[in-house]
C-alpha positions, 0 to 999 in steps of 0.5 A: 156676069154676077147679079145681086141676088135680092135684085133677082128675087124682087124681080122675079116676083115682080114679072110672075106675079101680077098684084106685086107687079102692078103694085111696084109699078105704080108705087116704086120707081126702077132706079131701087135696082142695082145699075147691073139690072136697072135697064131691066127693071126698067123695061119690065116695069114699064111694059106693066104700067102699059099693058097691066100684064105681065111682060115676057121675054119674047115679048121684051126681046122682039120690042127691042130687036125692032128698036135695033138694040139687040146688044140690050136684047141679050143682056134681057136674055141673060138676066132671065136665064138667071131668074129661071134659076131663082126661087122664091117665096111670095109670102117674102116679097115685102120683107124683100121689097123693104131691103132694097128701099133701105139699100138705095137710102143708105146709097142715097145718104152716104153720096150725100156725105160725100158731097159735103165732105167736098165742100170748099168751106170758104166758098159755099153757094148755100142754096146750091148745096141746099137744092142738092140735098133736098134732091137726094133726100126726096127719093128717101121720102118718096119710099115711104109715101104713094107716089101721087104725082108724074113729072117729065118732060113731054119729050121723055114722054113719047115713047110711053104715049107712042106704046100706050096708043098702039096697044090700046088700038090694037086692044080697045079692052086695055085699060078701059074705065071701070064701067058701072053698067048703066049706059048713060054714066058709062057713056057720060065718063067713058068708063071711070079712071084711076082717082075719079070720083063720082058723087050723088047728090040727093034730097033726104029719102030719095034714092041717094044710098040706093043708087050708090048701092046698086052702082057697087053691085052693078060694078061688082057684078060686071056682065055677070048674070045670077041663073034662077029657076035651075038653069046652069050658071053661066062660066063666070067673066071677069068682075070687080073687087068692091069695097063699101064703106057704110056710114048710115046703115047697120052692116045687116040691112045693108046685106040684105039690101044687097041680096034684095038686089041680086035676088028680086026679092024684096028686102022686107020679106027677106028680113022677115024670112018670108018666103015664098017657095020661088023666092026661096030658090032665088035666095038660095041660088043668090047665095050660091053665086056669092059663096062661089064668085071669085071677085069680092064686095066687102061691106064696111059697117063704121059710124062717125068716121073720118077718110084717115079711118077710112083709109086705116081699113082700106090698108088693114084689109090688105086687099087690092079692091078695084073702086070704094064706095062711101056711103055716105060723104054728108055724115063723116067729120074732117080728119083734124078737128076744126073749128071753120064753119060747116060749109067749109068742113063739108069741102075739106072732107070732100077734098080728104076723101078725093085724096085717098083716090089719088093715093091709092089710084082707085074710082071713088063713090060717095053721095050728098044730100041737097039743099030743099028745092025752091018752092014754085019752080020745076024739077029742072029748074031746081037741078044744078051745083047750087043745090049742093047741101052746106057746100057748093065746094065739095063739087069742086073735088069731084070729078062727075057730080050726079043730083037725082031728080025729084018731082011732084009725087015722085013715089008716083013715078016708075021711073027714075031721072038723074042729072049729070050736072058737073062732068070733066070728062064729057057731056051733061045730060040726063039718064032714066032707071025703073024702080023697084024700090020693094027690091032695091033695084034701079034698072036701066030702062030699055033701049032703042035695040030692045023695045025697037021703038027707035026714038028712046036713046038719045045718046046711041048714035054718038058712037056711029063712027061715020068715016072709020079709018082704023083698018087702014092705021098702022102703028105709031113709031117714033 
């Protein structure tokens, strides 16, 4: 049997290499393929979207065999012998990649002059042949733009929900939310997911823009820990590729704040290069870490954007980033000029930035101001949505809305208390950091298993699992 060539090359760079193999997966559909090779496309892609691995022949062959569709199974075997023999050039996969969707729009259109030409002019169902050519034109447009919807049955469903479930059970780790690292967020969202979006809310001068910044080191860093004082770096653990777009402060500051954060120094002596020699080791093993680290927090210095410019940059960079930080919402214009009033401007850039998530299937991060409190009334009293700045609707297209608490003398107070006040995904609650604001650093305060005072986390025994059954669960099949 003779395979398209252009099949196998798209292919083979869709199972050796991961990026181009999750990028297809998510954007793309198989039916781009030649019908030879289109069952084994389908296969692999899906494995992909389940696993976020690359799949192998072992693994897709024994799937099969355990499903009693070993004729399949040697047609899988006989398409990747012919990809052994395939060499390719990543550096050309676009190119290629870009062939094949013109390939399948020019099959597209010319089915669709075939079925006009058929056409029994004296007995047309207009609105029939309407639906047929929309149909066959929306996969063309469907080429050019993300995908950002799913749609099919719940009974063609099943086998995705059915391996999906399995490979989680049997991997707690796969396809986890990306966690932040402060335990009560991570336990209030269990991780965020694709196309979440968390917002800060905030009063003017009270930690919005800090503890979006320390969320984004936290998130970059994952359990990665800077060696101080000589000691050995530890082997690095997986990280996460960060983007963070500043919109309020000059690329400088924004650096130093950063390495403020990772080195304990604070950020005004490191602007005036004023060091103590136990500093200075700390800077320097700071930039060590970050020249050697392999995972990237890329910092975007732009004023007066819109998310259409945000988005620009994101695509220009070419990069694969794991979440996107906006610092911050309350200071970007919508992306068309409107003359509505400012609440409503405020909804529709929320609604703007909430969409590049969608598209592009990463966590947002973005902060906004609060209205002032309500004078003569407690700190909890003045915490909810209606606090909001200008816009009640900009909670409306977020998925966790965040205030930050302030109190009487809240520089007094070494802690630092936030709300969530809008969770989808879970519980309310609040959780509390201690300040270093000399540092830029919001820590998570000491749970019941370090400082063993027992009563401290309220939130701990939630995931004592009283009755677990999980040794005694096999897996699912359909």
């Amino acid at each position: 049997m003779s395979f398209n060539e252009l099949d196998l090359i798209v292919l083979k760079n869709i199972i050796t290499n991961k990026k181009n193999g999750l990028d297809f997966a998510s954007e793309n559909d198989s039916k781009l393929f030649s019908p030879d090779v289109w069952n084994f496309a389908n296969l692999a892609v899906n494995y992909i979207k389940t696993y976020k691995e690359l799949p192998t022949l072992r693994v897709i062959t024994e799937k099969l065999t355990k499903n009693n569709n070993e004729k399949l199974a040697e047609t899988v075997k006989t398409i990747w012998a012919e990809l052994d023999k395939i060499q390719i050039d990543e550096k050309e996969y676009k190119h290629d990649l870009e062939k094949i969707k013109k390939r399948f729009a020019e099959k597209q259109l010319l089915s669709m002059r075939d079925d006009l030409s058929k056409l029994d002019l004296s007995n047309l169902d207009v609105a029939k042949i309407v639906t047929g050519i929309q149909n066959k034109l929306q996969p063309i447009k469907n080429l050019e733009h993300k995908k950002t919807y799913e749609s099919k049955s719940v009974r063609d469903y099943l086998p995705t929900f059915v391996d999906k479930f399995n490979a989680r059970k049997n991997n707690p780790d796969l396809d986890k939310g990306l966690m932040t690292k402060y335990s009560f967020i991570d336990y209030a969202t269990n991780g965020l997911k694709q196309a979440d979006f968390l917002i800060i809310a905030g009063e003017s001068g009270f930690g919005k823009s800090l503890f979006l910044n320390n969320i984004g080191v936290q998130v970059w860093l994952q359990n990665n820990k800077i060696a101080f004082d000589g000691e050995p770096q530890a082997e690095i653990t997986p990280g996460k590729n960060i983007i963070y777009f500043s919109l309020e402060m000059p690329y400088e500051d924004c650096f130093n704040r950063f390495l403020s954060r990772l080195s304990g120094v604070p950020s005004r002596k490191i602007e005036n290069s004023d060091l103590t020699k136990d500093e200075f080791a700390k800077i320097k093993a700071c930039l060590e870490f970050i020249k050697n680290y392999p995972y990237n927090f890329k910092i975007v210095d732009i004023a007066d954007a819109c998310a259409n410019d945000l988005e620009a940059i994101l695509l220009d960079t070419g990069e694969n980033f794991d979440a996107i930080f906006i610092d911050y919402l309350g200071i970007m214009k919508p992306n068309e000029k409107i003359e509505d009033q400012d609440w409503l401007k405020q909804g529709i850039i929320a609604y703007e930035v909430r969409a590049i998530g969608r598209r592009h299937e990463k966590p947002m991060f973005s902060a906004v101001q609060l209205n002032r409190k309500s004078p003569g009334k407690e700190s909890s009293d003045n915490v909810g949505l209606n606090r909001l700045a200008r816009s009640g609707t900009i909670a409306t297209h977020a998925t966790h809305v965040i205030q930050i608490e302030n109190r009487p003398n809240e520089d007094k107070h070494p802690d630092f208390i936030y709300h969530f006040i809008k969770n989808r995904k879970g519980p309310k609650g609040k959780g509390t950091l201690i300040k270093n604001l000399a540092c830029a650093t919001l820590i998570d305060r000491e749970t019941p298993a370090e400082n063993d005072n027992g009563n401290d986390n309220k939130y701990d025994d939630f995931f004592i699992d009283q009755d677990d059954i999980s040794e005694e669960m096999e897996d699912l099949e359909l």
